[in-house]
N, C-alpha and C positions, 0 to 999 in steps of 0.2 A: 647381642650375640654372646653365647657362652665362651667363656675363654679357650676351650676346646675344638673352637666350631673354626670354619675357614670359610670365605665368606663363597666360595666355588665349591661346594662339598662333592662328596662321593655317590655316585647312583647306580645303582647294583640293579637291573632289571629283573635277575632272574629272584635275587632275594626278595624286592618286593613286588612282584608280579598282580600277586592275589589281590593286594591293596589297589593297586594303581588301576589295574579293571575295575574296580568296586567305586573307585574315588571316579575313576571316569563315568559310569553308568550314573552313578549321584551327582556330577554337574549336569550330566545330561539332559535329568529329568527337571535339574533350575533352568537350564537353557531352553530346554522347551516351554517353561514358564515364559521366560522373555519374549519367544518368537511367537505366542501367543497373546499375546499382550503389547507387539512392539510394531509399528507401522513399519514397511519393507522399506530398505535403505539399498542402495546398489552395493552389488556384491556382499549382499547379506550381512555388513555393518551393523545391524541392528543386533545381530545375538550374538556376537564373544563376550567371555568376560574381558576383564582388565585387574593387573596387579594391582595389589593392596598391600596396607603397611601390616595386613593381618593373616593375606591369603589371596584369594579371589573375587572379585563382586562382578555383579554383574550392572552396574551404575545404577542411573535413575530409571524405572519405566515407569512411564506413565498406567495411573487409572482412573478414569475421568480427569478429577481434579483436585485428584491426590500423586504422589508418587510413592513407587516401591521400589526398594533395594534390598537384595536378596549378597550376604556375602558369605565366603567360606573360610572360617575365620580358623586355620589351619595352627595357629597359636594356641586358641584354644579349645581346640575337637571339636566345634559346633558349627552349625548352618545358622544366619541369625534371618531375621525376616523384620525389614524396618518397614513402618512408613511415615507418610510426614504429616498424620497428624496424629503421631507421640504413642503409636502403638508398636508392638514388638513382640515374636513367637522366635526359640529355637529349637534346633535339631540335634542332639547328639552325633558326632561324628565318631563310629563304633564296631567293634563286630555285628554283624546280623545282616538282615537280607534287606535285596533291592526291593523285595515287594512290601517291606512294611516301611522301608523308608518314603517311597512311593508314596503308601497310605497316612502317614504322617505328613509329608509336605502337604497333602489336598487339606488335611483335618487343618493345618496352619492359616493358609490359604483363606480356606471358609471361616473362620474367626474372625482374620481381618477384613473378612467381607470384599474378599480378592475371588473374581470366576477363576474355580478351578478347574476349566476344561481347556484340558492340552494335549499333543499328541501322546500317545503312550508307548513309542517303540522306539527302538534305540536306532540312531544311524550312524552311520559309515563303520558299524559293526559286523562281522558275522557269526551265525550260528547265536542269539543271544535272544531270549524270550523277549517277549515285553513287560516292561517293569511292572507291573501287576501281579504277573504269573513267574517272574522269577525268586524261588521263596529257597535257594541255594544259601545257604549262611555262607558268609566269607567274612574274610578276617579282618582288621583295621591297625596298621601298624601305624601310631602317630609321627612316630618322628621319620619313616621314612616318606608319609606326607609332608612333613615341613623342610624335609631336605629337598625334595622336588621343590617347593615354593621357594626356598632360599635360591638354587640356581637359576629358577626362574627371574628373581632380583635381579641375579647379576646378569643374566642373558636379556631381561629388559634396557637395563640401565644403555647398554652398549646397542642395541637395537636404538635405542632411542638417541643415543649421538651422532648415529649414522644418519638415523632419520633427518635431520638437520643441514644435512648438507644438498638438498634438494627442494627445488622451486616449484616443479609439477605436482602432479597432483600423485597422492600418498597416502598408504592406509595408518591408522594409527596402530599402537605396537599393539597387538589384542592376541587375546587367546579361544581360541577356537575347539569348542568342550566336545565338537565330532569327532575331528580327524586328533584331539587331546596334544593342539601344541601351540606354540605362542611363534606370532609370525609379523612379520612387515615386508610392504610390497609400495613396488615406484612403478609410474603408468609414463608410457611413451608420449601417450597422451593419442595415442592412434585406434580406430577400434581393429580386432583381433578375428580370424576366423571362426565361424561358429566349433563350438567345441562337442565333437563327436559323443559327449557323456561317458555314459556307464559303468561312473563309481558306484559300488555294491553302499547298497541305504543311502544315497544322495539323485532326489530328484534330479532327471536331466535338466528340467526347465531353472534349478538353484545351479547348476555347476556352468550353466550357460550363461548366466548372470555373473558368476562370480568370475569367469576367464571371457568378457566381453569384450576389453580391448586389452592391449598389448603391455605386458608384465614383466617385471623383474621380481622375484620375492627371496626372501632369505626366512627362514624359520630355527624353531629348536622342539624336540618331543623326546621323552621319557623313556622309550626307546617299542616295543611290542611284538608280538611272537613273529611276525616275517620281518623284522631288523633288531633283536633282543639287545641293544644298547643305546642308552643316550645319546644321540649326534645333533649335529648342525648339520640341516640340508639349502638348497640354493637351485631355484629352475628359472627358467624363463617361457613363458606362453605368449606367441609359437615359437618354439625355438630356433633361435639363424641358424643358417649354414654355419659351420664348422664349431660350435657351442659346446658341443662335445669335447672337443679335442684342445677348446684353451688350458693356458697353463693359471691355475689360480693357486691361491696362497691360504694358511701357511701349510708345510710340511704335513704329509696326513688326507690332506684334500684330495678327492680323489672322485672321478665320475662313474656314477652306479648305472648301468644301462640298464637293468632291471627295473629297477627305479624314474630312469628318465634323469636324474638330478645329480649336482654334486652331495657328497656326502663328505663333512667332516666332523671326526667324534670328540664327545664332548671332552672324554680325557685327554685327548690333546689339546686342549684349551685349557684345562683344569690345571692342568701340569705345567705349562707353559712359562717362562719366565717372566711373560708377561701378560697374563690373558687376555685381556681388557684387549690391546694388542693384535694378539693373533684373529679374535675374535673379527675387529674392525677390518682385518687384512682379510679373511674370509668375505664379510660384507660387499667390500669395495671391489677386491675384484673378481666377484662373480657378476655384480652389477658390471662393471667395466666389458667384460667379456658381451652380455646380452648388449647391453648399449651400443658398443663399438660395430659388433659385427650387426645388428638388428640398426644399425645405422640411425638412431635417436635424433633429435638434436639436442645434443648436449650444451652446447651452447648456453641456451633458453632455459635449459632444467636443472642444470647444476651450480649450485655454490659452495662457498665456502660454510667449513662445520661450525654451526653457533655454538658461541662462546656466552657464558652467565654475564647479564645487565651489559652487554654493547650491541645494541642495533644493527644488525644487517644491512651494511652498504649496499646503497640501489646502483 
C-alpha cells in the first residue's frame, strides 16, 4: 500500500461511473466463461469470482483434465489466462470497447485450446447490447479499479470474520460479476417459498435456485445509476413480520423500501472510528433481526467468532 493510500479508500460513483460499467461488462463476459465451463452448484456457486491478492479470479474451472483460472489482476491492468499445464494468455485492462475485448478473450481462449462458446449477453443489466455488438469506446481509469479492489479487501476480510461465527450452512464470501457485488449469506437451513422471479436478465429458473430456502445475506456493491453510491446492503428471504421495522446498527443504517433491504453507506464505515467495527455491527444485527423474528434455531447455528490456530470447542 502506498503511503498515501488508507486501507478503506474513497469511491466516488459518479466520478468513475464509465470505468465501473466497463469493468463490470469485462468480468461478465469472464463469468460467463466460468458458467460455461463449470457444473451447476446450488445457488449458482459455481460462477462468482473471489478476492485476490492481485484483484479478482475466478479460481480453478475445470477442462477435461486440465484446469483454468482466469484472474483480474487490477495491480496490473490485465486479465491473465492460466492453465495447468504451464500456458498463459493476457488482456490489457484499457480504454476501448466491450466488443473487441469480447473478441480477444475468445482469440485467448482458442490458443489454449479452451471452447470458447459462451453466452454473449449481459445479465442483470439493462438497455446494454451484447458484447459482440457493443463497439462504444469507454474509458478505463486504473486506479479507480484498484480502489474498488482495495475496499473490496477490507469489506472481505470483515465478511469473512463474521462468516465464522456460524455452524449452518453458508455461502462463501464471493463476488457476484451480475448484480457487480461481493456478498455472504447464512441458511436457516429451512426451504423458502418459491420465489416469484422477475429480475430484469436473470432467468427465473437461476433466481429460484438462488432464493430456495430461507436467507439471511449481507453484501457490498460500488454503488449504480438507481443508488449512485457505495453502500452496504442486508435482506432476508422471506422476510418475517416486522423485519422492516428492526432497529439495526451502526448509526446511518437505515431501511430502503424501495429496495426491500437495509442500506448502510460505505462512508459511514469508511469514516468510522472504527470500521472493521461498524461494519461487524451492521452484519450481526441485521442477521439477528432475520433470525430472531424468522424464529431460526439459533441455538444449533450459532457460535462463537474463530479466532487464528484454536479449534472450535464442540
Amino acid at each position: 500500500m502506498m503511503p498515501t493510500e488508507t486501507p478503506w479508500p474513497e469511491l466516488d460513483w459518479a466520478a468513475w461511473r464509465e470505468t465501473a460499467i466497463g469493468l463490470q461488462l469485462r468480468t461478465q463476459i469472464i463469468g460467463k466463461v466460468r458458467l460455461a465451463l463449470t457444473p451447476w452448484l446450488n445457488h449458482s456457486w459455481h460462477v462468482p469470482f473471489y478476492v485476490s491478492a492481485r484483484g479478482l479470479t475466478t479460481s480453478a474451472i475445470p477442462v477435461g483434465d486440465r484446469i483454468l483460472e482466469i484472474e483480474f489482476d487490477l495491480l496490473h491492468d490485465r486479465v491473465i489466462f492460466m492453465t495447468s499445464d504451464g500456458r498463459s494468455r493476457g488482456i490489457g485492462l484499457e480504454p476501448g470497447s466491450i466488443a473487441d475485448f469480447h473478441k480477444t478473450v475468445i482469440a485467448c481462449l482458442t490458443e489454449l485450446d479452451i471452447p470458447a462458446r459462451f453466452d454473449g449477453t449481459p445479465s442483470e443489466m439493462a438497455d446494454v447490447p451484447p458484447f459482440a455488438q457493443d463497439t462504444t469506446e469507454r474509458p478505463y481509469n486504473a486506479d479507480a479499479s484498484r480502489a474498488f479492489w482495495r475496499a473490496l479487501i477490507q469489506v472481505w476480510r470483515v465478511f469473512g470474520q463474521f462468516r465464522t461465527g456460524f455452524l449452518g450452512k453458508a455461502s462463501p464470501v464471493h463476488f457476484f460479476w451480475g448484480s457487480f457485488d461481493l456478498a455472504a449469506t447464512r441458511f436457516s437451513g429451512r426451504t423458502a417459498p418459491t420465489h416469484p422471479g422477475g429480475f430484469p436478465g436473470l432467468p427465473d429458473p437461476v433466481t429460484r435456485d438462488a432464493y430456495s430456502h430461507e436467507e439471511a445475506s449481507v453484501g457490498f456493491w460500488p454503488g449504480s445509476d438507481a443508488w449512485p453510491h457505495a453502500a452496504f446492503y442486508a435482506y432476508a428471504y422471506p422476510a418475517p413480520d416486522g423485519y422492516a421495522e428492526a432497529r439495526v446498527s451502526p448509526a446511518g443504517a437505515e431501511w430502503n423500501a424501495d429496495l426491500g433491504e437495509f442500506l448502510l453507506p460505505y462512508d459511514a464505515v469508511r469514516t468510522a472510528p472504527d470500521p472493521d467495527a461498524a461494519l461487524l455491527g451492521f452484519c450481526q444485527s441485521t442477521y439477528d433481526a432475520a433470525a430472531a423474528l424468522g424464529q431460526w434455531d439459533r441455538a444449533a447455528l450459532e457460535c462463537a467468532t474463530g479466532r487464528v490456530g484454536i479449534p472450535r470447542s464442540a
